[in-house]
N, C-alpha and C positions, 0 to 999 in steps of 0.2 A: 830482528830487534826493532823494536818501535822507541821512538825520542818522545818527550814531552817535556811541557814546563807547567809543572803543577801550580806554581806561583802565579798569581795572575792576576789579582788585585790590583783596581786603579788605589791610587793613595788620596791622604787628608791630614788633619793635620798629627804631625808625632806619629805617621804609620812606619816609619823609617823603623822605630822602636818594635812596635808591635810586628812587624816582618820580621827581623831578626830575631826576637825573642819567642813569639808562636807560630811565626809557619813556618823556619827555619827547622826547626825540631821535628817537624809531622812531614818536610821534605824526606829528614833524614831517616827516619820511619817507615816512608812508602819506599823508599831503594833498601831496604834491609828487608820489605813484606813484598815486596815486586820486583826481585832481581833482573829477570829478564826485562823491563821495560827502562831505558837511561831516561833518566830525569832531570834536568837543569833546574835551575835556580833562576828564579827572575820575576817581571811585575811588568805591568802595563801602566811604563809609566806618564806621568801627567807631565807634560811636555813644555816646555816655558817655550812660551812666545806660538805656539802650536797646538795641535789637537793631542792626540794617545801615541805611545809607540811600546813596540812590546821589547824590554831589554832582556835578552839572555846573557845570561852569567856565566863564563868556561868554569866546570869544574875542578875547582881548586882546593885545598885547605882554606884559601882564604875568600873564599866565594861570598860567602854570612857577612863579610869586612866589607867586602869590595860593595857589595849594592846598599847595603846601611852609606856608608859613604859615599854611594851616589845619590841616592835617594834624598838624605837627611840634608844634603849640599843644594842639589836642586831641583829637587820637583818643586813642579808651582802653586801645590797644594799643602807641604809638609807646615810649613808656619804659621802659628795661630797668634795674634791676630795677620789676616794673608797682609801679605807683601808684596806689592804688584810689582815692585824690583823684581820679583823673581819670576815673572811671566814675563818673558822680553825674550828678542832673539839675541842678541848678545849673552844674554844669561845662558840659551842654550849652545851656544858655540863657546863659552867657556868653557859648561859641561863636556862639551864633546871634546875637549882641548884635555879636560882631566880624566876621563876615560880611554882617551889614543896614549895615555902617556902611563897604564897601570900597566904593568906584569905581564898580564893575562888581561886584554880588554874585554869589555863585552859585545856584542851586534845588537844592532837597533835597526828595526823597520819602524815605521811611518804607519800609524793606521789610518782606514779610515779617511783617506787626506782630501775625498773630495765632500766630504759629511755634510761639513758645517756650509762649506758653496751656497750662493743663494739663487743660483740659478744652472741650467745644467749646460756644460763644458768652463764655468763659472770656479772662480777659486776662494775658497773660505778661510780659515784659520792655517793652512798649508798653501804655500804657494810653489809652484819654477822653481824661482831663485834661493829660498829658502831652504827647501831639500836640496839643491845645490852645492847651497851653503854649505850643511852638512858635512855631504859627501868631499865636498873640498877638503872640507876642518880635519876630518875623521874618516878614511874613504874605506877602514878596514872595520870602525865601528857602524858607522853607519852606511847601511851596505844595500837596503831597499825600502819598499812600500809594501803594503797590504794592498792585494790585487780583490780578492774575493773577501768584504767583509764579513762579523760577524753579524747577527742579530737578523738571519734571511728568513727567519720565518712569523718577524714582527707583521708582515703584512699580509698572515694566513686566521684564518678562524679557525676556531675548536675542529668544524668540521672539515676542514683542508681547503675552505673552499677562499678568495680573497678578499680581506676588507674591504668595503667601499673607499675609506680614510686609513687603510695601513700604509706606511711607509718601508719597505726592504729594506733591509739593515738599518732603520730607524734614519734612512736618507728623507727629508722632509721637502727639500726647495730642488733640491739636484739629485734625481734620481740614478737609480744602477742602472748599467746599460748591462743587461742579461745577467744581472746578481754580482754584474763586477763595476769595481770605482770608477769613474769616466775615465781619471787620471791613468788607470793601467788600460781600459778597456779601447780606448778611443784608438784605433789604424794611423800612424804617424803622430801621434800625439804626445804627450811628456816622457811615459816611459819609453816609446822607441827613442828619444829625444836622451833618457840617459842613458840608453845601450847602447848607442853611436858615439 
């Protein structure tokens, strides 16, 4: 048996709506047309005060409830005109305050977290203390980082061969160390830092 999460859309504004009401359905659809493969429920979501994280949703009855409710609360995209209130790290340790406290919570990793960096072993919109944070707030929702991002073959040509100006996983100032994030990839560095 193979897991996925077909949801996977970053969000904008009122996607909270639009998740729930169209790709909620065509979820339900693909696990009725692809039995053998389990599927969660979930979004890559826009992260207040941070870069992406991808949240999966335990299968529930109330799975459709549970990420409309988080989503519509706080991604730092959902509100039109945006609210920078809702880009802040408070804002997301709120969130993660209301997601440890559901039924059935969800897990969240951290994408991406040395992306945005502007230099390499350098920290961007993810920092230490911040996934810390997190894991402090929430140590059952939020539970890792994305080690190998996606987007590895931004810095290949048609013919395989490599961009002069590509960036791997669309890392611009802080490059992958061998296709993975400094953050995880680095010998003694932050993730050995939260396995200890």
């Amino acid at each position: 048996m193979a897991g996925k999460c077909p949801t996977t859309d970053r969000g904008g504004p009122n996607h909270s709506k639009i998740n729930a009401e169209q790709a909620y359905p065509d979820v339900l659809r693909a696990r009725i047309a692809v039995p053998e493969v389990i599927e969660f429920y979930g979004m890559e979501f826009d992260t207040p005060g941070a870069d992406h994280s991808s949240l999966i949703i335990p299968r529930t009855d109330a799975e459709r409830d549970t990420l409309f409710s988080i989503e519509s609360r706080f991604t730092k995209h959902e509100p039109w005109p945006r609210d920078k209130g809702r880009d802040t790290e408070p804002k997301m340790l709120e969130a993660l305050t209301f997601m440890r406290a559901l039924a059935a919570p969800p897990v969240m990793f951290a994408n991406h977290p040395s992306r945005s960096a502007e230099e390499l072993y350098g920290y961007g919109l993810d920092n230490p203390s911040e996934l810390r944070a997190w894991n402090n707030t929430a140590p059952n929702v939020a539970v890792g980082m994305e080690g190998a991002p996606g987007h590895q073959a931004a810095a290949l040509a048609p013919d395989g061969s490599i961009k002069p100006d590509g960036n791997r996983g669309s890392y611009r100032h802080a490059p992958t160390l061998g296709g993975f994030d400094a953050m995880s990839a680095r010998l003694g560095g932050f993730w050995d830092s939260l396995l200890g």
